[in-house]
N, C-alpha and C positions, 0 to 999 in steps of 0.2 A: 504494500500500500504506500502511499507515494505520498508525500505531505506537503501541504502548499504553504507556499512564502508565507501568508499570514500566520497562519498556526505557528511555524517555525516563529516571528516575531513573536506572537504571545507567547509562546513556549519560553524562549530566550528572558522574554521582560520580566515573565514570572520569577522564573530562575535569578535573573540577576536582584529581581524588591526584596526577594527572601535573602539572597547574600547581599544587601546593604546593610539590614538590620546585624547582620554578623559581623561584617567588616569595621562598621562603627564601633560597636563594641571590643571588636579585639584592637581597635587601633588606641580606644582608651584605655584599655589594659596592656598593650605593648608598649606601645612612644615612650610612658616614664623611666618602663624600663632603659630605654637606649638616650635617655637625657633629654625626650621631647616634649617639651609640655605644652600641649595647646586646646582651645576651652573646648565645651560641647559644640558651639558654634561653628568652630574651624573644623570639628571632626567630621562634622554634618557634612560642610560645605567639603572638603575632600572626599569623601566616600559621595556625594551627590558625582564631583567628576570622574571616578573610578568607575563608576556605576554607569555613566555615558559611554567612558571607553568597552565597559564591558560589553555592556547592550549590543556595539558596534561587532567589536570580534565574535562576539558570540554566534549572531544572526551571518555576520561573513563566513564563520567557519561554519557553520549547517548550512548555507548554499553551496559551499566548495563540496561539504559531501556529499548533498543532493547530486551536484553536477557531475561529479566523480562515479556516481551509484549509476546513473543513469549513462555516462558513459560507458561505461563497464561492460553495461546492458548492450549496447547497443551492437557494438564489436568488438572482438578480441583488442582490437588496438587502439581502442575508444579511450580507455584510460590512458596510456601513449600520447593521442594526440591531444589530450586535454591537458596534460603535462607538460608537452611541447611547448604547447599554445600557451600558456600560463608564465611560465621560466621565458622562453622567448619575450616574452612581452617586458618582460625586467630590466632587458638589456640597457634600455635608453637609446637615446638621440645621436649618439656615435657609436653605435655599436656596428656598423657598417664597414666603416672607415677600421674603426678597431678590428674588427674579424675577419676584415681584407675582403667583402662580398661585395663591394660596391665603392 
């Protein structure tokens, strides 16, 4: 059964509200440890952008498995060229010149 972008987002959001409440919490009972002291306030507001970046990688990395499941699927080299296709695209702007293809 195959799962759509949205679910994958509520799934994701869910997952990351329930790790906010934990992160805030373990980051008031870590930081003093390591000589950081900063109020409820600042904890909130860190763990609020932790909780952004999460949201982000989380939903990016359940479409890369979607995309990857369903290449898989489709032909033996489907995971291959979606790899290809991914990594290639990393190269940048002189990667031509760099790799002697153009």
């Amino acid at each position: 059964m195959k799962q759509s972008r949205l679910m994958s987002l509520v799934e994701s959001v869910t997952n990351v509200i329930i790790g906010y409440g934990v992160a805030v919490v373990t980051q008031i009972l870590i930081f003093p440890i390591f000589g950081l002291h900063t109020t409820l306030e600042q904890n909130l507001q860190m763990g609020a952008v932790f909780t952004v970046v999460s949201i982000a990688r989380s939903f990016a990395l359940r479409r890369l498995f979607e995309a990857v499941r369903i290449a898989s699927n489709q032909s033996r080299f489907g995971l291959a060229r979606l790899l290809w296709r991914a990594f290639s695209s990393l190269r940048g702007p002189f990667a031509r010149r760099r790799w002697g293809s153009g």
